[in-house]
C-alpha positions in Angstrom: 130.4 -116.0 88.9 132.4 -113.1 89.0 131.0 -111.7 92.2 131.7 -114.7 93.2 135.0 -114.6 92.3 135.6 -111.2 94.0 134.0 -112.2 97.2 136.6 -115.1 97.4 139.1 -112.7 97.1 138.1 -109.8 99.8 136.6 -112.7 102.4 140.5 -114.2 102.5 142.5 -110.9 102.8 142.5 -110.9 106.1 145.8 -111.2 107.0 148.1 -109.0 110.0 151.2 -108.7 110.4 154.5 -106.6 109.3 154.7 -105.9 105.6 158.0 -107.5 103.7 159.9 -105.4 102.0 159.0 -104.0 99.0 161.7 -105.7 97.1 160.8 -109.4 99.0 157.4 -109.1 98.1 158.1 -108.3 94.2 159.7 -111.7 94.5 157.0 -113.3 95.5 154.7 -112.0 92.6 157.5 -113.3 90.3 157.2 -116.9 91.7 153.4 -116.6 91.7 153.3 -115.8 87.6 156.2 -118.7 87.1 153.7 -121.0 88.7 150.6 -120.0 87.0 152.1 -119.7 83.9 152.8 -123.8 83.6 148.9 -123.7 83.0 147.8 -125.8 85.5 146.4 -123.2 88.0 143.0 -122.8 85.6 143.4 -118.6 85.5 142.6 -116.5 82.6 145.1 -115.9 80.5 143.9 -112.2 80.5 144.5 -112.3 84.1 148.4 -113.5 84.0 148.9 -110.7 81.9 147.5 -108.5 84.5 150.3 -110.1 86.9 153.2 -109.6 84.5 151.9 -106.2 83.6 152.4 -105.0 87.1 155.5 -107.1 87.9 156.5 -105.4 84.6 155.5 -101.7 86.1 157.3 -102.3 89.5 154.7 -102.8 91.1 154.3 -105.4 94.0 151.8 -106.5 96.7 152.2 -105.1 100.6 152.3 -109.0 101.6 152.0 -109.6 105.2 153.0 -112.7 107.3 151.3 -115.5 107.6 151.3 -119.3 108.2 149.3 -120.3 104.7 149.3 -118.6 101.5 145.5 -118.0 100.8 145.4 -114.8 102.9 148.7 -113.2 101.1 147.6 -114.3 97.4 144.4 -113.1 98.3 146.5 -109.6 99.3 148.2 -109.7 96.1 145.1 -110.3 94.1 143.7 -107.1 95.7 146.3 -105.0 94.0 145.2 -106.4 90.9 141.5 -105.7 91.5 142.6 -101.7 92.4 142.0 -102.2 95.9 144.6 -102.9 99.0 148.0 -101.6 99.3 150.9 -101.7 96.8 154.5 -100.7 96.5 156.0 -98.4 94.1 159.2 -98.9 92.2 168.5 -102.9 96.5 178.4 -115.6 99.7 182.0 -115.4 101.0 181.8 -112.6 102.9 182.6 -114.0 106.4 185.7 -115.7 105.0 186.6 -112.0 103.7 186.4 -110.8 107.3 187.7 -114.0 109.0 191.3 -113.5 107.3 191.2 -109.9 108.3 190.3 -111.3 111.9 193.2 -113.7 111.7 195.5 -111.4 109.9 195.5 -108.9 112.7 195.2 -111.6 115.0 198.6 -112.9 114.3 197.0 -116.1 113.4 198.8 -118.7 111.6 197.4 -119.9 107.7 198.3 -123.5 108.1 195.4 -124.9 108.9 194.3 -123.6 105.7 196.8 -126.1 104.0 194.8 -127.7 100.7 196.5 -131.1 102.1 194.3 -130.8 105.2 191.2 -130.0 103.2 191.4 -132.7 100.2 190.9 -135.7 102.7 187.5 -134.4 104.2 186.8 -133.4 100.8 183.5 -131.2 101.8 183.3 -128.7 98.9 182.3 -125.9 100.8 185.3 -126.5 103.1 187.6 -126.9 100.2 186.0 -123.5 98.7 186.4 -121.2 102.3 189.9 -123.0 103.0 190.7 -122.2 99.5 189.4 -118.3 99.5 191.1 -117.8 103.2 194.4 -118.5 101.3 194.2 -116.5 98.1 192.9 -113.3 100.5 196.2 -114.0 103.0 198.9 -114.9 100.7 199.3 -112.4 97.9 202.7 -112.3 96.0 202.1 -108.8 94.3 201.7 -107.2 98.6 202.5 -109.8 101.1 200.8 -109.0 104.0 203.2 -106.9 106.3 201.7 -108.5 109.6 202.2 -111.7 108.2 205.7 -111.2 107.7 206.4 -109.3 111.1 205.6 -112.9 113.1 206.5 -115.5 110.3 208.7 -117.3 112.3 207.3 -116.9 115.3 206.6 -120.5 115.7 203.1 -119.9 116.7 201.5 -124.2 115.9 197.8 -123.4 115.7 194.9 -120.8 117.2 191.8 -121.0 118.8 189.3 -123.0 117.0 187.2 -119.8 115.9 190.1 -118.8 113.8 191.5 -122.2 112.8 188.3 -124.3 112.1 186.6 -121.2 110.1 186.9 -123.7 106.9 185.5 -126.2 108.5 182.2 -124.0 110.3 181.7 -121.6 106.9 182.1 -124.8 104.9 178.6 -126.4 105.6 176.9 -123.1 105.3 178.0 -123.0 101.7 177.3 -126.9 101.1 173.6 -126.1 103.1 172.5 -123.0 100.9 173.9 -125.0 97.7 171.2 -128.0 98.9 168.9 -125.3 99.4 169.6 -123.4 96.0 168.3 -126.9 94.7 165.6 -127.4 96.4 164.3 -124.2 96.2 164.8 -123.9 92.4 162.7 -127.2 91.5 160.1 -126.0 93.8 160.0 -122.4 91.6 159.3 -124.1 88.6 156.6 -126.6 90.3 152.9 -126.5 89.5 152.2 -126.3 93.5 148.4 -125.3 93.4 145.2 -127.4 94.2 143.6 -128.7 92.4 145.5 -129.0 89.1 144.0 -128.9 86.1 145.2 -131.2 83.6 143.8 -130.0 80.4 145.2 -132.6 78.2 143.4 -135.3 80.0 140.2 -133.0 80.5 140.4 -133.6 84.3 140.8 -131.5 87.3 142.4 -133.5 90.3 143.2 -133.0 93.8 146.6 -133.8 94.9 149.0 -132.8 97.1 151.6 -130.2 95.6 150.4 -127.4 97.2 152.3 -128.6 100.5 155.5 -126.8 101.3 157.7 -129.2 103.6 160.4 -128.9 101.3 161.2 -125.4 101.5 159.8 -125.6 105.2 162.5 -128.1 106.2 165.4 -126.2 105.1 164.0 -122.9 105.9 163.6 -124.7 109.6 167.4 -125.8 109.4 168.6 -122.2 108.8 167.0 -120.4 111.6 169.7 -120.0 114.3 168.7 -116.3 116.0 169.0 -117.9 119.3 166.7 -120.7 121.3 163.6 -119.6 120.4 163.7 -119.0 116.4 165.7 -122.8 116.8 162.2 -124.2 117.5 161.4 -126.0 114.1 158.3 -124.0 112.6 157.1 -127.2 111.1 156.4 -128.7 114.5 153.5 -125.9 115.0 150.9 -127.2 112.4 147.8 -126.0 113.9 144.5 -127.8 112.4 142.3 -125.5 110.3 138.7 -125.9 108.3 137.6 -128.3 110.9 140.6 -131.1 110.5 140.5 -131.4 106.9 143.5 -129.0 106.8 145.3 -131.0 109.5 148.7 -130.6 108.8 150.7 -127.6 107.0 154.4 -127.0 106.8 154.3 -123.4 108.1 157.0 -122.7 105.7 156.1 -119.3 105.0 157.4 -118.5 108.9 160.0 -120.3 108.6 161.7 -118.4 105.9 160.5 -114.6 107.8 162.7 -116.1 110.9 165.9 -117.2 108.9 165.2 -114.1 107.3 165.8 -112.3 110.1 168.1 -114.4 111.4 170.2 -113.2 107.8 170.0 -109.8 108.8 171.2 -110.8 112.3 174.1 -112.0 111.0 175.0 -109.3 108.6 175.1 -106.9 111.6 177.2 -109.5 113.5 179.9 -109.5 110.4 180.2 -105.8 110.4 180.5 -105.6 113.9 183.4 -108.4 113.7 184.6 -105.9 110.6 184.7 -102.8 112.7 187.0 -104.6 115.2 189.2 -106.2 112.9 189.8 -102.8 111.0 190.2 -101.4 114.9 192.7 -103.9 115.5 194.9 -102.6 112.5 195.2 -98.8 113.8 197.2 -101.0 116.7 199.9 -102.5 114.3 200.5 -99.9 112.1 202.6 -99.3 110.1 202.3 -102.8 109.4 199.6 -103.2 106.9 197.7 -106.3 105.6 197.5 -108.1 101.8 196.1 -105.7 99.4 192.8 -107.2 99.1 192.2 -107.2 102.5 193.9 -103.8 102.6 191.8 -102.5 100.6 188.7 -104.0 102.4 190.3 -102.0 105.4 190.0 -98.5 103.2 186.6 -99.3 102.5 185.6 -99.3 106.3 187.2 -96.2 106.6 185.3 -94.0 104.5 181.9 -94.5 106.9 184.1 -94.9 110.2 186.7 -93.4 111.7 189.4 -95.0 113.9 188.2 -95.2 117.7 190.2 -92.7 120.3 187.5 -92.4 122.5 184.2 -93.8 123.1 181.2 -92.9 121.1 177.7 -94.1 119.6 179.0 -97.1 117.0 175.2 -97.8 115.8 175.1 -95.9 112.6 178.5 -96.5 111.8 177.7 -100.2 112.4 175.2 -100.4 109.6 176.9 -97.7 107.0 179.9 -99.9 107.4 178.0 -102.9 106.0 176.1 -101.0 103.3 179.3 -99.5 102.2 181.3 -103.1 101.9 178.9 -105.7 101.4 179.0 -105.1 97.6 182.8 -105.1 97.1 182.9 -108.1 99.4 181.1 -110.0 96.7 183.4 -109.6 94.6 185.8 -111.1 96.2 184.3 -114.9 94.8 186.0 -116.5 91.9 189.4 -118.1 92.9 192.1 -120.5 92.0 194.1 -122.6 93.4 197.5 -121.4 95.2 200.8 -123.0 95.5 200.8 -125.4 98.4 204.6 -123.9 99.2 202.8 -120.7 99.6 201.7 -122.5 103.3 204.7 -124.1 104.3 206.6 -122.5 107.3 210.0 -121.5 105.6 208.3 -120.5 102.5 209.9 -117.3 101.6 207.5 -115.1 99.1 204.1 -116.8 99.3 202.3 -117.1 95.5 198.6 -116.9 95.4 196.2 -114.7 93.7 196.2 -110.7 93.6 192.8 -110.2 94.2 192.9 -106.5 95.3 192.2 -105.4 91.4 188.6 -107.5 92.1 187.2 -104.4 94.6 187.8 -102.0 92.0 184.2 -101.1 90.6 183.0 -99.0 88.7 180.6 -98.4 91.8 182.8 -95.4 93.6 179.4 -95.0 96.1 182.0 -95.5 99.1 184.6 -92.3 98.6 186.9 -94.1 97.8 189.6 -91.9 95.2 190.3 -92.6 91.4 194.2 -93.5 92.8 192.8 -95.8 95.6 191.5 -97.7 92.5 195.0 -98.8 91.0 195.6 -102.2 90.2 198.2 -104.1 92.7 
């Protein structure tokens, strides 16, 4: 039995492909004990302990890609067994650099009025509207631009500035319906067959099929045309048509995966412009969070005066922020004079004290850390 066992294990590692990241794969070993441990799998408690003990150690399978999961577990088991390869032991961020973008725009916030927001009551609209005004009205340090063209007239912008409510909105509301779905399938028994111990039977079912995840992972992947094509529409028939129809979730979540990373690098490229745009209005400087977003930027990159290779920059520029960009979350609600056209001193939130961390990894000085 236990050659047996071993043979099923080394006769389905035969999976190719790039390895996740170290960090990605842990995850996955996580999930895998969470599921065993509901003790419907029928492992060896000896064995589970085997699994935390190296989650435990920082340890974590080199799992590659692929459509099923038998080849990958079968890779993870391997690290167990002292064979294969193992690794040894790093939202609200686009609004953040969308009221920088408008700020040094010259954009108007008044299509950022609650009023607008409460009667299409989406809560991820409400929640981007809503952290757009607390980052653009500060009563502690106006923003300077702001002021230089408040009554300029100006009645709206184009809709990549005005509608960014509206267009960040369902990405929060999507991942929120995701967050759900992908937390009841965590804490599923998803293996076949189950054992029910209990009832001293061992069934057959259907749990191990991921269309859940699949689906939304599907709905997520906007690279460009080709990741767009729906993974779950490429279920290929395996062990001769008894295995005729599979969600392919697994590549679904490595291309919105990427398509993640693809964004991140569109943001801080969208950063590195917005924080160029500044150097041509200064004096004039923005509201201290944003200000202070700004600083941040500077430490890895320099203003352009002449041309020259932006790549590195690109990507220290979003290792550098990204952190103190999160912190800029929790929010309350602002005075709905703070909007109106012949308000004087807009009230809102001073949320430039929210950036200071104890996390000074970005150069930025002791001083630069005073409260607003």
């Amino acid at each position: 039995m236990g050659k047996l066992q071993l043979n099923l294990i080394r006769s389905h590692a035969t999976a190719y492909g790039q390895p996740l990241h170290p960090s990605k794969a842990r995850m996955l070993l996580a999930l895998r004990i969470n599921v065993l441990a509901k003790g419907y799998s029928g492992i060896s408690l000896e064995n589970l302990k085997k699994m935390i003990a190296a989650f435990n150690g920082g340890l974590s399978q080199k799992l590659v890609g692929c459509s099923g999961d038998l080849a990958p577990l079968a890779h993870l088991a391997l690290g167990l067994l002292g064979e294969g390869k193992m690794w040894s032991p790093s939202t609200g961020q686009a609004d953040v650099i969308a009221a920088l973008s408008l700020d040094v725009l010259k954009g108007t916030t008044r299509a950022y009025d609650p009023d607008i927001h409460k009667i299409r009551p989406h809560k991820g609209q409400i929640r981007s509207a809503l952290r757009l005004r607390s980052l653009l009205h500060s009563d502690a340090n106006p923003s300077q631009i702001a002021e230089s063209h408040r009554n300029c007239g100006k009645v709206q912008d184009a809709y990549t500035l005005r509608c960014v409510p509206q267009v960040h909105g369902i990405v929060h509301d999507t991942i929120e319906f995701v967050r759900e779905i992908i937390t009841t399938e965590m804490n599923s028994a998803t293996d076949n067959p189950l054992v029910f111990a209990d009832r001293e039977e061992i069934i057959s079912g259907g749990n191990f099929h991921g269309e859940y995840p699949a689906k939304e992972g599907r709905n997520h992947v906007s690279e460009n045309k080709v990741l767009c094509h729906p993974s779950s529409v490429d279920s290929i028939p395996t062990s001769c048509n008894q295995e005729d129809h599979v969600s392919m979730g697994g590549f679904a979540a490595r291309k919105a995966l990427t398509v993640v990373e693809h964004v991140e690098a569109v943001l801080a490229m969208e950063l590195l412009a917005a924080c160029q745009g500044i150097e041509f209005l200064k004096p004039l400087i923005s509201t201290a969070p944003l200000n202070k977003v700004y600083q941040l930027v500077r430490t890895v990159s320099a203003p352009l005066v002449e041309d020259r290779f932006l790549q590195p920059e690109i990507e220290a520029i979003w290792e550098c922020v990204q952190p103190h960009l999160k912190t800029l979350r929790e929010m309350e609600e602002l005075d709905p004079d703070a909007l109106r056209i012949d308000a004087k001193t807009p009230t809102g939130i001073v949320m430039s004290e929210r950036l200071d961390s104890p996390d000074n990894s970005c150069g930025i000085s002791s001083d630069e850390h005073e409260q607003h």
